[in-house]
Short mmCIF file of the C-alpha atoms (twelve columns), coordinates in Angstrom:
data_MODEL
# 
_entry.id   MODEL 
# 
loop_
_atom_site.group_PDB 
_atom_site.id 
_atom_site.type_symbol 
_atom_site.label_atom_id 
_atom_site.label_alt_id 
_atom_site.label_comp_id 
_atom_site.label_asym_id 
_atom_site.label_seq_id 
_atom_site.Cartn_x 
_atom_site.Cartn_y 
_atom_site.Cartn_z 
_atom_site.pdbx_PDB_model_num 
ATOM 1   C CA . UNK A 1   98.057  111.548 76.633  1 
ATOM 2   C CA . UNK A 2   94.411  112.673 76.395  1 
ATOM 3   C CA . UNK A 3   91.382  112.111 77.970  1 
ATOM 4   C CA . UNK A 4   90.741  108.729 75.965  1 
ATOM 5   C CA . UNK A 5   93.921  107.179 78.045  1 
ATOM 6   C CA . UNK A 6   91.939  108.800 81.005  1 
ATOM 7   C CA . UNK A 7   89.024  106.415 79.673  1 
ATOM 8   C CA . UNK A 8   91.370  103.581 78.731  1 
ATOM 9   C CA . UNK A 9   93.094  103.796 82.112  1 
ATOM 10  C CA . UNK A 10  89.934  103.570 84.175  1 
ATOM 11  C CA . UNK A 11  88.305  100.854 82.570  1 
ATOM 12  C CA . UNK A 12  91.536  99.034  83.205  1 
ATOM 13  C CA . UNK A 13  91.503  99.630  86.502  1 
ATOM 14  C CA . UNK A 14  86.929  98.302  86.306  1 
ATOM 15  C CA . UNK A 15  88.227  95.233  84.309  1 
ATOM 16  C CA . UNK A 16  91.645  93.843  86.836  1 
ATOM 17  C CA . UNK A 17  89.370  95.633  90.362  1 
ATOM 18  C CA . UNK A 18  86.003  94.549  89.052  1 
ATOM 19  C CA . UNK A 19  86.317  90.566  89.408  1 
ATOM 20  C CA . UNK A 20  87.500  91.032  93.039  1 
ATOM 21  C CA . UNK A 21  84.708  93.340  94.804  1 
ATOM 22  C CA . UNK A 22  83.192  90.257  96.600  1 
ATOM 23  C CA . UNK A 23  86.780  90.027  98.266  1 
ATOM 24  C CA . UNK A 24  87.862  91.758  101.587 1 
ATOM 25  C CA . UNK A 25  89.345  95.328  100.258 1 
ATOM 26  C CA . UNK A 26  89.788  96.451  104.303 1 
ATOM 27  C CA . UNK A 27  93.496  94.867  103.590 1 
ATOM 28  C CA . UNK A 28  96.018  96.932  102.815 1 
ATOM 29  C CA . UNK A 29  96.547  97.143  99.086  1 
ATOM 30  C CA . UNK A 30  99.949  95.621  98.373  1 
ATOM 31  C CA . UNK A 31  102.759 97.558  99.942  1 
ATOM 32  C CA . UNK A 32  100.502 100.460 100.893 1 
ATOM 33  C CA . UNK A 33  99.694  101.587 104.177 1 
ATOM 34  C CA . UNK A 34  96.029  102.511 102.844 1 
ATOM 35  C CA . UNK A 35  93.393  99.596  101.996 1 
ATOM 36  C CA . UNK A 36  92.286  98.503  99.048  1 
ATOM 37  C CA . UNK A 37  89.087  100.356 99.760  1 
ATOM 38  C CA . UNK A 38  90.911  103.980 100.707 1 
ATOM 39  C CA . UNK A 39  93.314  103.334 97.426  1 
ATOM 40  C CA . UNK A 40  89.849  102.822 95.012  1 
ATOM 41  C CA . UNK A 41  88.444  106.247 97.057  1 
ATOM 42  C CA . UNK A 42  91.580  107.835 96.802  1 
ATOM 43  C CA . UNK A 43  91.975  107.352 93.077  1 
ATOM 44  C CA . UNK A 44  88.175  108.468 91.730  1 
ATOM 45  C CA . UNK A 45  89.055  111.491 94.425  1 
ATOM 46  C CA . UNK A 46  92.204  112.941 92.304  1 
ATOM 47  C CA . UNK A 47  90.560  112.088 89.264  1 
ATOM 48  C CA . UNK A 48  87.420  114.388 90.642  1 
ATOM 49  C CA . UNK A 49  89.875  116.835 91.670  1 
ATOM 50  C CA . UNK A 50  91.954  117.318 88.685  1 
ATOM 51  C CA . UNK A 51  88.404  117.220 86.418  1 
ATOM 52  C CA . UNK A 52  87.255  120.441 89.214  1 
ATOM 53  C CA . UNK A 53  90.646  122.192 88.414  1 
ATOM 54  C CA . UNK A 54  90.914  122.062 84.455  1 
ATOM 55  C CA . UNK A 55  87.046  123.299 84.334  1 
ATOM 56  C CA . UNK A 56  87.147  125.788 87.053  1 
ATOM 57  C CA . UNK A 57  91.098  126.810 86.389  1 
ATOM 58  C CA . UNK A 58  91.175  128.445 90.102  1 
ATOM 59  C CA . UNK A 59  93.780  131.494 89.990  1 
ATOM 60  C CA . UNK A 60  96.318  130.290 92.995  1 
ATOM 61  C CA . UNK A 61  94.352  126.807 94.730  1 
ATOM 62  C CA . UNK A 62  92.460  123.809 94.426  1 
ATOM 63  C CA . UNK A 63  88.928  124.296 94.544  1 
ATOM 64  C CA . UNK A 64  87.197  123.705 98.350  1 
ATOM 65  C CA . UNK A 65  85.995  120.381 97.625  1 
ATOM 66  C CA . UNK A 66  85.971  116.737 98.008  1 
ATOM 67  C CA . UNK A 67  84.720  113.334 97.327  1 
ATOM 68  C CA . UNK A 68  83.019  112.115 100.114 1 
ATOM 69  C CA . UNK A 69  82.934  107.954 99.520  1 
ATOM 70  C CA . UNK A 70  80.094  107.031 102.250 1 
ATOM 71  C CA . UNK A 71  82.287  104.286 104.619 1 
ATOM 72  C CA . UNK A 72  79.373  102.189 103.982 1 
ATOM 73  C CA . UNK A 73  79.897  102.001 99.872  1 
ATOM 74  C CA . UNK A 74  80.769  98.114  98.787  1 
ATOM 75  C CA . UNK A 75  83.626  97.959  96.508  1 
ATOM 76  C CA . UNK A 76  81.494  97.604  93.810  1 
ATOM 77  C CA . UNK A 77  79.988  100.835 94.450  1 
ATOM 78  C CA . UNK A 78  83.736  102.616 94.869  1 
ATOM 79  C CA . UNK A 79  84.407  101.693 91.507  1 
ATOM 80  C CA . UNK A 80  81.368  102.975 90.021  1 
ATOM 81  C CA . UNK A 81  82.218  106.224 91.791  1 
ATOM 82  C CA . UNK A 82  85.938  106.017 90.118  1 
ATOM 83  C CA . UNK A 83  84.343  105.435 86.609  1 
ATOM 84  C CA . UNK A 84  81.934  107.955 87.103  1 
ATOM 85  C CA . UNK A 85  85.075  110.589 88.090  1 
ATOM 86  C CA . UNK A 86  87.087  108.889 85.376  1 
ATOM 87  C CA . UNK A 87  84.388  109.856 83.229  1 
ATOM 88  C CA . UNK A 88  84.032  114.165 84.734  1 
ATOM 89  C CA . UNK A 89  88.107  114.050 83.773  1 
ATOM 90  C CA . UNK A 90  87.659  112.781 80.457  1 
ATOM 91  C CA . UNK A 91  85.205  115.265 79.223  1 
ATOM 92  C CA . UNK A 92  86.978  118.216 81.271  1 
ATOM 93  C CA . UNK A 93  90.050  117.133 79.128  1 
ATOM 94  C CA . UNK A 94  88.073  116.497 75.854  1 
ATOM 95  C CA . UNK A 95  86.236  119.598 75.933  1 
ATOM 96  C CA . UNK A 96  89.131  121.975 77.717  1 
ATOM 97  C CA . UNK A 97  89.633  125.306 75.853  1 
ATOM 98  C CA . UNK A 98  93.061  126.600 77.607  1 
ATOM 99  C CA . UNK A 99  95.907  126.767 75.206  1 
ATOM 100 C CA . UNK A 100 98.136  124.091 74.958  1 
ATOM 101 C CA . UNK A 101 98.877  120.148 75.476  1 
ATOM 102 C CA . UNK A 102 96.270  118.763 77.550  1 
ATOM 103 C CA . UNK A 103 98.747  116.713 79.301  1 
ATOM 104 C CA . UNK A 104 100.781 119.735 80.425  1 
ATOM 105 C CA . UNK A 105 97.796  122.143 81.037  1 
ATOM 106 C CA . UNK A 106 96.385  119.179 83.412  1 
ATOM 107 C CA . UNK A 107 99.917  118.859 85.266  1 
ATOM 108 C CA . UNK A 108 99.941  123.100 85.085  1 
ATOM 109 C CA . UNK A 109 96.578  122.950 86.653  1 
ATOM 110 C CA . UNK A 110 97.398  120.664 89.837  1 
ATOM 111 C CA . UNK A 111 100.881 122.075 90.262  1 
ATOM 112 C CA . UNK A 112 102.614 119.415 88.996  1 
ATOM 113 C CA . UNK A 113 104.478 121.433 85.902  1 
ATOM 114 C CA . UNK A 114 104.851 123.961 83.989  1 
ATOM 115 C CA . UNK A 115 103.132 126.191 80.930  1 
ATOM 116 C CA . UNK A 116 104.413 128.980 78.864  1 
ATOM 117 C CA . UNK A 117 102.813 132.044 79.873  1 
ATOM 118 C CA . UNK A 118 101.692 131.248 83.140  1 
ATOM 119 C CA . UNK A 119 103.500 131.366 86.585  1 
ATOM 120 C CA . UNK A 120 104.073 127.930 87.864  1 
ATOM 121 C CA . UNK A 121 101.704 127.232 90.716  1 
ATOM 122 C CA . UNK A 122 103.963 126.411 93.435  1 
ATOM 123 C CA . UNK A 123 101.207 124.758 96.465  1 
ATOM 124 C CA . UNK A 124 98.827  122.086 96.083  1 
ATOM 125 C CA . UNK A 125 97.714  119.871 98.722  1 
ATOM 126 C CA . UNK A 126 97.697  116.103 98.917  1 
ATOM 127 C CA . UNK A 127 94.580  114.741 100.758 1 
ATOM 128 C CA . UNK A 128 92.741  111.042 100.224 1 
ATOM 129 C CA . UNK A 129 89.250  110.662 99.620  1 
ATOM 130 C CA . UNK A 130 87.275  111.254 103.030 1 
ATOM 131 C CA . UNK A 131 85.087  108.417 104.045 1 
ATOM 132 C CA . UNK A 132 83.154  111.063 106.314 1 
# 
């Protein structure tokens, strides 16, 4: 995995979301609790997030920030904010200069595994986009 199945995977998600933003995405997207609209925010924020921790490669934390999707943004304008985050990860990935697999530096960097050399990071914190 590198950051062209970050591309590929995003404009998946434009080409199957895309056709439906004249829809109602305030329903809850399939089994989840969240709606369509939080899921959409909640997906270009990780992909923001993970792009702000392989650039800035914080020592023990995620960086203090957050995408902010205005509760007012039309589904259309959701997804341009995921392709446009989609986009920050790819390029942090494509142009990332810490040793190793991109794949497993990525996970390394949000606490999700492991990389030789470097204590795992053993916190991270799980928060959806804020619509504030």
């Amino acid at each position: 995995m590198d950051h062209q199945d970050v591309g590929a995977a995003v404009a998946e998600m434009l080409r199957v979301c895309g056709p439906h933003t004249a829809e109602d995405w305030t329903v809850p997207a399939g089994p989840l609790e969240w709606t369509c609209w939080q899921t959409a925010a909640h997906i270009g924020h990780d992909l923001l997030a993970y792009a702000g921790q392989l650039a800035a490669q914080p020592a023990d934390a995620y960086l203090p920030i957050d995408l902010n999707v205005r509760p007012t943004a039309s589904p259309a304008e959701v997804l341009q904010a995921v392709n446009a985050c989609g986009g920050l990860l790819s390029s942090a990935l494509a142009t990332a200069d810490p040793p190793g697999e991109p794949t497993q530096v990525l996970l390394w960097c949000t606490g999700r595994g492991e990389l030789d050399g470097l204590p795992r990071r053993t916190s991270w914190r799980w928060e959806a986009a804020r619509s504030d």
